[in-house]
PATI-160173 format. One record per residue (C-alpha): residue number from 1; x, y, z; residue in one letter. Coordinates in steps of 0.25 Angstrom, whole numbers, plus 5000, padded with zeros to 4 digits. Layout:
// residues N
<site><i>NUM</i><u>X</u><v>Y</v><w>Z</w><aa>A</aa></site>
...
***
This chain:
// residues 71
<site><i>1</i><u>5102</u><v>5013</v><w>4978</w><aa>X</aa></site>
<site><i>2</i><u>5091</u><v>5003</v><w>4980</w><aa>X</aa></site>
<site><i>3</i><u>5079</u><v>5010</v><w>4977</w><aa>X</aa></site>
<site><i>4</i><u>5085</u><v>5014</v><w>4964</w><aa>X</aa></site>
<site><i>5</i><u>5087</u><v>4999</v><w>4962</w><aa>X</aa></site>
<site><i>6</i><u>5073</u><v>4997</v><w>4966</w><aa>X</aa></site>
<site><i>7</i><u>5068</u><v>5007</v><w>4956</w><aa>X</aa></site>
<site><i>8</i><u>5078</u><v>5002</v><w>4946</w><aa>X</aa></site>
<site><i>9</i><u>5071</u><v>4987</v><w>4947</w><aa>X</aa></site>
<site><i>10</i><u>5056</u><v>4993</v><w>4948</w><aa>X</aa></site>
<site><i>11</i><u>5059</u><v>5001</v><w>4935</w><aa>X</aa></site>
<site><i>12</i><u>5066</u><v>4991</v><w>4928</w><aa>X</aa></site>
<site><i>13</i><u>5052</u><v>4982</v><w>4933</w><aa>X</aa></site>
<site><i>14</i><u>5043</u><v>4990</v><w>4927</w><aa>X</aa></site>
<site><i>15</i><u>5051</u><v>4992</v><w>4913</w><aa>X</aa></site>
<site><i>16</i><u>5049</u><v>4976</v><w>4913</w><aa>X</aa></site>
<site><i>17</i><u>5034</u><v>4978</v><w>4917</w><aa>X</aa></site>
<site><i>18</i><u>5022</u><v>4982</v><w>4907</w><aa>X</aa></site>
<site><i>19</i><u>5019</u><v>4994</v><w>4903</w><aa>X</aa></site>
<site><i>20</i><u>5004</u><v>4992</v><w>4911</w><aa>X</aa></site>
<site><i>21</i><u>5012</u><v>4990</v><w>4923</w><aa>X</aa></site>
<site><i>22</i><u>5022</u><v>4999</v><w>4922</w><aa>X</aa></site>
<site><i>23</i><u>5011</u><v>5009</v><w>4921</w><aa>X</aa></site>
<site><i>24</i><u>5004</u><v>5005</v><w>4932</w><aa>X</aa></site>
<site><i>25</i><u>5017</u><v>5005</v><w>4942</w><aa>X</aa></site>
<site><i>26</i><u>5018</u><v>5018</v><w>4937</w><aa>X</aa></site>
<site><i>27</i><u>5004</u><v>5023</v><w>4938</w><aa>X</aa></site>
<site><i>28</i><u>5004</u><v>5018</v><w>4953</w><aa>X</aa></site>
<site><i>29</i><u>5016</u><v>5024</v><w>4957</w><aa>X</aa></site>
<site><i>30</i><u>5011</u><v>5037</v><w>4953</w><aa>X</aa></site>
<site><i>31</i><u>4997</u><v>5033</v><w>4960</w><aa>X</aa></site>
<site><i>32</i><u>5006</u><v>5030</v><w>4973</w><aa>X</aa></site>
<site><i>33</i><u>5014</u><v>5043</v><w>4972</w><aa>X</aa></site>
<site><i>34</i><u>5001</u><v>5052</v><w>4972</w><aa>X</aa></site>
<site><i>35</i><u>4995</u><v>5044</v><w>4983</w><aa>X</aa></site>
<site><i>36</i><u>5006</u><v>5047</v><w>4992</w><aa>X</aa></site>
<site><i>37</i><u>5007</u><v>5063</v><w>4986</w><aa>X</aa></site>
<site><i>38</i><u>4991</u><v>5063</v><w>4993</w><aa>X</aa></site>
<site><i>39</i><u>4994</u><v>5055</v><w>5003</w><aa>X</aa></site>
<site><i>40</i><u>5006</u><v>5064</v><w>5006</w><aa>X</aa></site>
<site><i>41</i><u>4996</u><v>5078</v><w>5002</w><aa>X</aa></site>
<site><i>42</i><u>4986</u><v>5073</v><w>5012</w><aa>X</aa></site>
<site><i>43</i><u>4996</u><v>5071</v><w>5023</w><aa>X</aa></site>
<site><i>44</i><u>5000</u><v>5086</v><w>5022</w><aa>X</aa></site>
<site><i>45</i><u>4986</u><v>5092</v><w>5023</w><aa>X</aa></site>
<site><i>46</i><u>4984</u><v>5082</v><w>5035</w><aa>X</aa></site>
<site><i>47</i><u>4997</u><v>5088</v><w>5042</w><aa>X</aa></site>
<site><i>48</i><u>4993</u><v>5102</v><w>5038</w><aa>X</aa></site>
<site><i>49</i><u>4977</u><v>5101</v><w>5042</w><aa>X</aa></site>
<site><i>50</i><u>4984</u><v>5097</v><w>5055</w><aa>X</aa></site>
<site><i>51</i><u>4991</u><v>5108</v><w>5059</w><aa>X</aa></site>
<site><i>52</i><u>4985</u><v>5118</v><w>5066</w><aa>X</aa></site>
<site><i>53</i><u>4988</u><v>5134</v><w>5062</w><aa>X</aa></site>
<site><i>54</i><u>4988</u><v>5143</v><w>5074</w><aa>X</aa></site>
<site><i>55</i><u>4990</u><v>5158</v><w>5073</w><aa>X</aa></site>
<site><i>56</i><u>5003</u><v>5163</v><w>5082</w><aa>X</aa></site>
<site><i>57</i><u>5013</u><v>5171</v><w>5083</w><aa>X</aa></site>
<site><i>58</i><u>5029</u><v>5165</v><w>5078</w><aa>X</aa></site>
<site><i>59</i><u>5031</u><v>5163</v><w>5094</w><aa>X</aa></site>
<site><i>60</i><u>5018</u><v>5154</v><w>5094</w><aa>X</aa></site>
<site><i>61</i><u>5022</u><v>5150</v><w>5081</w><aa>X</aa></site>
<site><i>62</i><u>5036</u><v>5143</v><w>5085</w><aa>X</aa></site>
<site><i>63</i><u>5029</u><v>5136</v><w>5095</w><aa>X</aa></site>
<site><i>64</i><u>5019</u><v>5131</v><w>5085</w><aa>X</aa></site>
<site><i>65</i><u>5032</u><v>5126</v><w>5079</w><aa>X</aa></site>
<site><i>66</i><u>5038</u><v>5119</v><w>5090</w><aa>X</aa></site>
<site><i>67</i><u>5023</u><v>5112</v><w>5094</w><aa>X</aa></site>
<site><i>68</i><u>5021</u><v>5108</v><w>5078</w><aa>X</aa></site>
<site><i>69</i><u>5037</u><v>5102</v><w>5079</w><aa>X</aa></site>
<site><i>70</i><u>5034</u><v>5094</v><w>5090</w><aa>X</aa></site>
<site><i>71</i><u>5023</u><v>5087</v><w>5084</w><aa>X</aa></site>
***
């Protein structure tokens, strides 16, 4: 209920604003949404260069399992 207040009074802010400004709220936003979308791409390939691939056999393998979980 709050946050659609929030969003509520920022939309209705921005109506009242320029059209220069309004432009360039919007244009950060998206800036701020791509930032976090590679921040987010590059914090997956960090997780995935860390994990280490060993060939075994599915009773090694459900030991990997449990060794990865506890991590």
């Amino acid at each position: 209920m709050q946050t659609t207040t929030i969003s509520t009074r920022t939309a209705a802010l921005l109506h009242r604003m320029p059209r220069w400004f309004t432009a360039q709220a919007v244009d950060a936003a998206r800036v701020g949404r791509e930032r976090q979308a590679r921040a987010d791409g590059n914090r997956e390939l960090e997780f995935l260069c860390g994990v280490e691939v060993v060939e075994s056999d599915f009773g090694e393998w459900l030991d990997t399992v449990a060794t990865f979980s506890q991590r």
